[in-house]
Every structure is written in structure tokens, then in C-alpha cells.
N, C-alpha and C positions, 0 to 999 in steps of 0.2 A: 466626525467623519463627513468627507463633504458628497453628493449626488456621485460624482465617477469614483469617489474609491467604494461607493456601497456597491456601485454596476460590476467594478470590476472585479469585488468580493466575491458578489453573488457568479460572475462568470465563472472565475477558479473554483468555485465551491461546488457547480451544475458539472465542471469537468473532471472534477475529484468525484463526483458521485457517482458518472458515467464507465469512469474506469475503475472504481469498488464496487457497483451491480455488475458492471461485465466480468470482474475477476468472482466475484460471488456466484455466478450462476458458470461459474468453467466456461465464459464464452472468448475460447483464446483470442480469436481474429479482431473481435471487440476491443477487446484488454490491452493488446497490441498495437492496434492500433492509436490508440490513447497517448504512445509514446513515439516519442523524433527519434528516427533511426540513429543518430549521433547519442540517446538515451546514454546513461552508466547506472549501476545497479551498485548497492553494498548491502546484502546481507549477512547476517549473524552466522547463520547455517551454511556457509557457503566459503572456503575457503582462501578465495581471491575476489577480487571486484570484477564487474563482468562490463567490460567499455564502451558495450552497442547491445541495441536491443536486440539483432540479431544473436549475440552472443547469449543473453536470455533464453529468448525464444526457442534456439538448440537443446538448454540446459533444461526449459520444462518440456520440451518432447521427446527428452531422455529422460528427466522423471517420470512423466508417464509411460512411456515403453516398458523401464526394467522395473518402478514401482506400482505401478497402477493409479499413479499420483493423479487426484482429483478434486478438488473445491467444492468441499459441499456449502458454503455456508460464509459469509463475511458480516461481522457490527463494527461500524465506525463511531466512536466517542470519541469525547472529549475534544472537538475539531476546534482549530483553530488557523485564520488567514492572515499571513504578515505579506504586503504589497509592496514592491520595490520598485517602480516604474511597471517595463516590462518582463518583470520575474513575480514571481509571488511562492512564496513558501505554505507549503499545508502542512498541517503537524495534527495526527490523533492515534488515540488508543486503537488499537485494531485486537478483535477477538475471530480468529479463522479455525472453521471447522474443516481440516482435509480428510482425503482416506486415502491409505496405499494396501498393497497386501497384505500388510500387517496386523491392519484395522484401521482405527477412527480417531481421533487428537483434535482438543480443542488448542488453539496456540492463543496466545494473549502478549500482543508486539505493541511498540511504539513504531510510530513508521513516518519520516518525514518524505513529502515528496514534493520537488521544485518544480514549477511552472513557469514556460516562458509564450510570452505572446508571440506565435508564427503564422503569417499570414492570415492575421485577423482571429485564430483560434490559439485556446489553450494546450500546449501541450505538455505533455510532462517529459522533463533532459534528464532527471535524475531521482531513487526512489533509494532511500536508506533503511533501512530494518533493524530493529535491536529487540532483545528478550524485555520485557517489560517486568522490573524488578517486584514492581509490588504486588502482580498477581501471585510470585511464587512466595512470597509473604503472604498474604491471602490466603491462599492453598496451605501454608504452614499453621494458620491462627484462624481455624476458620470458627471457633466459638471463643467469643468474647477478646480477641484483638483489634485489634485497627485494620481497618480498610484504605489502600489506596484508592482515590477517584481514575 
């Protein structure tokens, strides 16, 4: 790996971290900002894809209104940076603690999020979400099976 794809590693990886502590401590305006208003969303939970951030942004401040939807908590593993000029893919395990009025849930997702270089900063255009298979194997085999990493 030669000097500018390690700079530019470590750039995408300071701006994935920036918007996993901001999403980790509920600091929405943070988190938000993190992403280009042209953003798209695909989550699991989530019926349709959502085509702008601002379409997000609506969608957790109706979470939180009718749920009590809050982020207590985010671990990022297993990371890894694929570099494509100016795009850069992040891919990791994500284990998120929320709460709504229901109570408390730890979630254990795979989560790919693409970066593109805009005006000299990272931002993220696009954040995909899936169930991550092998904690709920985990959870099923928790003495004496196999563990996903």
C-alpha cells in the first residue's frame, strides 16, 4: 500500500469514526452532518430506501417522537477500507444499544457505508444495514458452538 492510500485510509476511517461516536452518543446534528444531503439509506428495518438524508433525518425524529427512539451505545468491528479513487467503501460489524418505550435492545448489524471525497472532506452518499446472521447463531449456540467474528 503505497503513502496516499494509507493517508487516504486513515482519512475515511477518522470520518467513519466521527460519524459512529456521533451516532453512538444521539448527537443527531453530528451524525447528520456526516452525510451529503444527496445521501440514500437501506435499511433492514425499514421498509423502502430512503433517497436523501433529509428523508432520514424526518424518519429518526419520528422515531423519536412516537418511540422514545434513543442510541445509547455503538461498537464498531471487524472494520475494513476498500479505496476507489474518490469513493471509499467502509464495511464493519456494528453492535448498537437503542432504547424506545418498550425498553432496551442490543442490535448486532453489518453495515456498509460509501464515502466520497467532497470538497476536500469525507462524506458519506450512502449507509446500507443488514441483520448480521451470525450473531443470531451466537445467540442460538451460546455454549459450546461456533462463533462468528
Amino acid at each position: 500500500m503505497s503513502e496516499t492510500e494509507r493517508d487516504t485510509e486513515t482519512q475515511v476511517l477518522a470520518a467513519a469514526d466521527a460519524l459512529i461516536d456521533a451516532f453512538a452518543s444521539h448527537d443527531r446534528d453530528a451524525y447528520f452532518a456526516a452525510f451529503a444531503p444527496d445521501a440514500s439509506f437501506v435499511f433492514h428495518h425499514v421498509s423502502e430506501p430512503l433517497p436523501t438524508r433529509a428523508a432520514y433525518e424526518a424518519l429518526w425524529r419520528q422515531w423519536e417522537r412516537e418511540d422514545g427512539f434513543r442510541v445509547l451505545g455503538c461498537e464498531s468491528r471487524s472494520r475494513s477500507v476498500q479505496c476507489i479513487g474518490d469513493v471509499a467503501l467502509f464495511v464493519h460489524n456494528v453492535r448498537t444499544r437503542v432504547a424506545t418505550h418498550a425498553g432496551s435492545e442490543t442490535l448486532d448489524e453489518r453495515e456498509t457505508i460509501a464515502f466520497a471525497r467532497r470538497g476536500g472532506q469525507w462524506l458519506a452518499v450512502h449507509e446500507h444495514l443488514s441483520p448480521h446472521a451470525c450473531a443470531a447463531v451466537h445467540d442460538a449456540v451460546i455454549e459450546g458452538g461456533e462463533v462468528c467474528a
